[in-house]
Structures are given as C-alpha cells and as structure tokens.
C-alpha positions as protocol buffer text, in pm:
chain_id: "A"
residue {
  index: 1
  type: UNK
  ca { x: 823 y: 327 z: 2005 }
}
residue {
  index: 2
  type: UNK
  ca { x: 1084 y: 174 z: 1735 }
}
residue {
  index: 3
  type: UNK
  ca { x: 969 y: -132 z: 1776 }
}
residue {
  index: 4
  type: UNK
  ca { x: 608 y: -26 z: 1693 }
}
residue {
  index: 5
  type: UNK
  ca { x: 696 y: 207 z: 1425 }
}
residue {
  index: 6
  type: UNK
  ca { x: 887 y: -141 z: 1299 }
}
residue {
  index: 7
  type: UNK
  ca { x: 602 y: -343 z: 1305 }
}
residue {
  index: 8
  type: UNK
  ca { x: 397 y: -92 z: 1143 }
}
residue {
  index: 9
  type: UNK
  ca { x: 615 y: -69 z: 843 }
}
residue {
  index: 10
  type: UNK
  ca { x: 695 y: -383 z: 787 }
}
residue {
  index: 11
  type: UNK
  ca { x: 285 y: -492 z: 822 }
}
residue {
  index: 12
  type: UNK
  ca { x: 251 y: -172 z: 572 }
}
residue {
  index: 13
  type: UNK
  ca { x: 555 y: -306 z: 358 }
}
residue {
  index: 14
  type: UNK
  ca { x: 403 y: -628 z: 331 }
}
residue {
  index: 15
  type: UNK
  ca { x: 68 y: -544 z: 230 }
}
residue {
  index: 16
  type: UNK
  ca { x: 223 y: -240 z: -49 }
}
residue {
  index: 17
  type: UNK
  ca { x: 382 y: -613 z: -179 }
}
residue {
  index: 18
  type: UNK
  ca { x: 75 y: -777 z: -208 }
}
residue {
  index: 19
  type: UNK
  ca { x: -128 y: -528 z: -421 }
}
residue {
  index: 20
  type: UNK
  ca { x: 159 y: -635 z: -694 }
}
residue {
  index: 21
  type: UNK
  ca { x: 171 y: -987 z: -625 }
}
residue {
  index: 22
  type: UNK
  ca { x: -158 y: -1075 z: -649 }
}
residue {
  index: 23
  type: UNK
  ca { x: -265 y: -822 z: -931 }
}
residue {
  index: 24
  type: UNK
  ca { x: -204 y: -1089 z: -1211 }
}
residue {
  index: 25
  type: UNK
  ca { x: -367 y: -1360 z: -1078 }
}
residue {
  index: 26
  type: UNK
  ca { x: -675 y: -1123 z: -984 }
}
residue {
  index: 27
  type: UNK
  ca { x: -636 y: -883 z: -1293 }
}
residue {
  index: 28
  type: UNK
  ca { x: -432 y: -1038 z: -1528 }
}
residue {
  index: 29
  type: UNK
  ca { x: -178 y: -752 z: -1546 }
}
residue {
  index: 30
  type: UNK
  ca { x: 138 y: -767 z: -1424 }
}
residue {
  index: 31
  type: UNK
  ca { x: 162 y: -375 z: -1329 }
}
residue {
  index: 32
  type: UNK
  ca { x: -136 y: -304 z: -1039 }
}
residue {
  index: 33
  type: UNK
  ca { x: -220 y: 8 z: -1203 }
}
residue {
  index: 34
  type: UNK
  ca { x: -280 y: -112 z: -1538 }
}
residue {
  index: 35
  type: UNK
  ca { x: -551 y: -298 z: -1415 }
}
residue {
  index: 36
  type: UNK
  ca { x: -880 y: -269 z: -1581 }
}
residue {
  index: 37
  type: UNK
  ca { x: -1130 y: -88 z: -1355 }
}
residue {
  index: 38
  type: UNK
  ca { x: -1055 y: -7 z: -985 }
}
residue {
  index: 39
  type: UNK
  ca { x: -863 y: -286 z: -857 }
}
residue {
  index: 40
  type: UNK
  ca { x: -534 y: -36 z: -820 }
}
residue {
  index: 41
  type: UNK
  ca { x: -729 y: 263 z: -594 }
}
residue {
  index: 42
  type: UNK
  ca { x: -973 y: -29 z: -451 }
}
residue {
  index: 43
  type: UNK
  ca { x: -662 y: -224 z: -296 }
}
residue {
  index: 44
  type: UNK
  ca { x: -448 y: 40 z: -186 }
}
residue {
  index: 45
  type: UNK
  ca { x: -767 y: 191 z: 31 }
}
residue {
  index: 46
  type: UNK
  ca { x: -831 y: -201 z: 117 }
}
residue {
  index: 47
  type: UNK
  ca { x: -439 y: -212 z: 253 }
}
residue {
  index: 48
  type: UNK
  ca { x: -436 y: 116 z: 411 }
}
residue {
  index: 49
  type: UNK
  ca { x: -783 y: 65 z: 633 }
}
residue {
  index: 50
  type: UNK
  ca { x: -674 y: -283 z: 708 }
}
residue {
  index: 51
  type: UNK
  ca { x: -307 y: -139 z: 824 }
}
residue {
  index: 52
  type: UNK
  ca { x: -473 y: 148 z: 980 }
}
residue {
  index: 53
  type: UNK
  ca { x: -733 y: -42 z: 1178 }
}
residue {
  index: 54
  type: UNK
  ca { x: -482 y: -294 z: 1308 }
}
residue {
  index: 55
  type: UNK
  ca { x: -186 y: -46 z: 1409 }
}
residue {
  index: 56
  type: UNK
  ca { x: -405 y: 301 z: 1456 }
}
residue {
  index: 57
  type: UNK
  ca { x: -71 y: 468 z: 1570 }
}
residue {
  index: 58
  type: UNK
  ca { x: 210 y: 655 z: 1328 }
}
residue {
  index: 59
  type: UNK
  ca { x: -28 y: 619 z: 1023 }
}
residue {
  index: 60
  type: UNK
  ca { x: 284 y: 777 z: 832 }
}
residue {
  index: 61
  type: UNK
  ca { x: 470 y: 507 z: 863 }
}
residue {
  index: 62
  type: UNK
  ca { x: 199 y: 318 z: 708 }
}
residue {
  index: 63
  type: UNK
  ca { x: 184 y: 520 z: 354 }
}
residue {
  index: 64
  type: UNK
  ca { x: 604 y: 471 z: 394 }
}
residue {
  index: 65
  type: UNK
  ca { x: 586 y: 72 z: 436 }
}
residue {
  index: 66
  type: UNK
  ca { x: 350 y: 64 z: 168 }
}
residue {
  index: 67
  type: UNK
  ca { x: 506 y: 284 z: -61 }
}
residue {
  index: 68
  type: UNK
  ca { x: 818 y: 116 z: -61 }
}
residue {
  index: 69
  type: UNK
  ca { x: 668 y: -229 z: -47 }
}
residue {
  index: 70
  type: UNK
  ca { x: 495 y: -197 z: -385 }
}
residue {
  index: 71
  type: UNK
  ca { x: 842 y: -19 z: -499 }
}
residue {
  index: 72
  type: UNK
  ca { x: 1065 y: -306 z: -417 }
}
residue {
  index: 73
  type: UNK
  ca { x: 802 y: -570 z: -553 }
}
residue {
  index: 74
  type: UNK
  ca { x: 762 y: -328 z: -892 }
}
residue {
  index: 75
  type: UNK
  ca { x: 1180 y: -370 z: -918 }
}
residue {
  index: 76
  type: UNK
  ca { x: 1162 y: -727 z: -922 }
}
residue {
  index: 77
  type: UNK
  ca { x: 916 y: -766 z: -1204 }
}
residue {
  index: 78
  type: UNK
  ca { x: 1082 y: -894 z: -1484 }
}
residue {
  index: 79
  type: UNK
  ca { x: 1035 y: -592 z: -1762 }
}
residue {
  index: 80
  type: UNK
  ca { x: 1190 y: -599 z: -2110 }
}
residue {
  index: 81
  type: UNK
  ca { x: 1430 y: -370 z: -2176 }
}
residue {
  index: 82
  type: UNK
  ca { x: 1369 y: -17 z: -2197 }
}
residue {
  index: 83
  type: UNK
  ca { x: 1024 y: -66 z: -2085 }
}
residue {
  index: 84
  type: UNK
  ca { x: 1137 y: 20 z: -1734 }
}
residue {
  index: 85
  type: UNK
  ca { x: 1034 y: 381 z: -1673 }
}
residue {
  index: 86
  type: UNK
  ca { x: 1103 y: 331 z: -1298 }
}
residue {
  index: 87
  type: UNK
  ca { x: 1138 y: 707 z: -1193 }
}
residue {
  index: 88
  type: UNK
  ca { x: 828 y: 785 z: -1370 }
}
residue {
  index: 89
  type: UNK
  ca { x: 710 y: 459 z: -1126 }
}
residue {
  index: 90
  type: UNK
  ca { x: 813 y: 614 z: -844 }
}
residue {
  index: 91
  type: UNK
  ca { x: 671 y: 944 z: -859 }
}
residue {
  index: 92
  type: UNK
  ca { x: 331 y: 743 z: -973 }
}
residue {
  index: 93
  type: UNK
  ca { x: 347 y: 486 z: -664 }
}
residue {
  index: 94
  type: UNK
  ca { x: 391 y: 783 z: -400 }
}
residue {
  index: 95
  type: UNK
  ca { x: 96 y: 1017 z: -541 }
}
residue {
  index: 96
  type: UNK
  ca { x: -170 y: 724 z: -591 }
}
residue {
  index: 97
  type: UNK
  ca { x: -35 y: 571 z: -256 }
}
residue {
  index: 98
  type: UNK
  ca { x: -195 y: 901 z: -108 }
}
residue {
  index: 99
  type: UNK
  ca { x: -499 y: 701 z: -144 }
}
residue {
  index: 100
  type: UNK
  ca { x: -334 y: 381 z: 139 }
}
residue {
  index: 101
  type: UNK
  ca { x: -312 y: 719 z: 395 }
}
residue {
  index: 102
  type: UNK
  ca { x: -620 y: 844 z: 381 }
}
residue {
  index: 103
  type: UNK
  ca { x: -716 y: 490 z: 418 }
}
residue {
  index: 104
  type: UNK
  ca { x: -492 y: 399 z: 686 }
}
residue {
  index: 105
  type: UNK
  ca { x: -622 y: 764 z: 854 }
}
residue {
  index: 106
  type: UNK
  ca { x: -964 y: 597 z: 815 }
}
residue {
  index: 107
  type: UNK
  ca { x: -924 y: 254 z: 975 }
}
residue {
  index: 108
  type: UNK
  ca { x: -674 y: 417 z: 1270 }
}
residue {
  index: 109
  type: UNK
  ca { x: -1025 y: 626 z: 1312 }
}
residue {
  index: 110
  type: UNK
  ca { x: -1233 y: 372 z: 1346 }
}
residue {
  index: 111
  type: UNK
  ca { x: -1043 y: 203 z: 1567 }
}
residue {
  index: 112
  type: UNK
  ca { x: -1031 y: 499 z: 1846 }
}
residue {
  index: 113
  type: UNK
  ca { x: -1418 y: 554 z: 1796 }
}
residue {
  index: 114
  type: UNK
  ca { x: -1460 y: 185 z: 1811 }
}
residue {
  index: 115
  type: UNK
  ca { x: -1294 y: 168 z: 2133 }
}
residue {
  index: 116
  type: UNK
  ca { x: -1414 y: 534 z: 2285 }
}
residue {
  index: 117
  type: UNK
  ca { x: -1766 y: 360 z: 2231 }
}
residue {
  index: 118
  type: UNK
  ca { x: -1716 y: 69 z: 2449 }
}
C-alpha cells in the first residue's frame, strides 16, 4: 500500500508541475491561473481524470501530489520582489485544486465501471 500511495503522488506531483510548466508556452503567462480563459480549471480537471483513471485507488493522494506539485513549481518561478504573495498562493492552489479531485474522483470512476462492464 506505500508503495502505491507513492506512485500515486508522485504521478499526481508530476502532473500538479506540469500545469505550471507548460502554462507559458501554451498561455503566455507565467502564473497558470492568470491565464486568459479556462486553461487553469481545464488542466487541473485534465490532470486529475488522467491521474484518476490511471491509479483509481487513494484519489486523496492524488489532490495532495498535485497540490504540492504546482506549489513547489510556483516557488521556483522567478518573481520580483514583493510580488510574491505565496500564502495567498497557497490557500488559492488548494481551493481551485478541488477541481483535480473531483476530477481524479471522475476518472478513478470510470475506470471501475469500465472494468465492471467487461
């Protein structure tokens, strides 16, 4: 059971990462969420199906790897100084992320029906 709840998060972690990473090159902002549009909501429900689909089991761990893999991405973004209003970050990353559960809720459900149908 560690070892899957490991995998899980770290999958989760790594994916929470990506929604950063690749927001400037698909949005042109640096921050996810100050993306124009729906990118933000779009990717974290994109993450959390694709986590939750893969590893259906301890979907909390999911919204905890990808919580904290958009927070340690956000921490290495270069910001100037003062701009950094990372508390404010944190409480925004863990309410919005709320979105990458229900998602990962989703996919781990559609993975049991998937395989109850066969």
């Amino acid at each position: 059971m560690k070892r899957e709840l490991a995998i899980n998060f770290l999958f989760s972690f790594v994916g929470g990462a990506m929604i950063w990473a690749l927001s400037p090159s698909l949005t042109g902002q640096v921050e996810a969420w100050d993306a124009e549009g729906f990118y933000y909501f779009a990717a974290l429900l994109i993450v959390g199906l694709t986590v939750g689909f893969a590893r259906p089991k301890h979907v909390w761990s999911h919204y905890a790897g990808i919580v904290l893999g958009q927070l340690t991405y956000m921490l290495f973004i270069p910001v100037l100084p003062g701009q950094s209003l990372i508390l404010v970050g944190v409480v925004y990353l863990a309410v919005y992320s709320i979105i990458a559960l229900a998602g990962a809720a989703s996919g781990a459900w559609f993975r049991r029906v998937s395989r109850s149908a066969r």
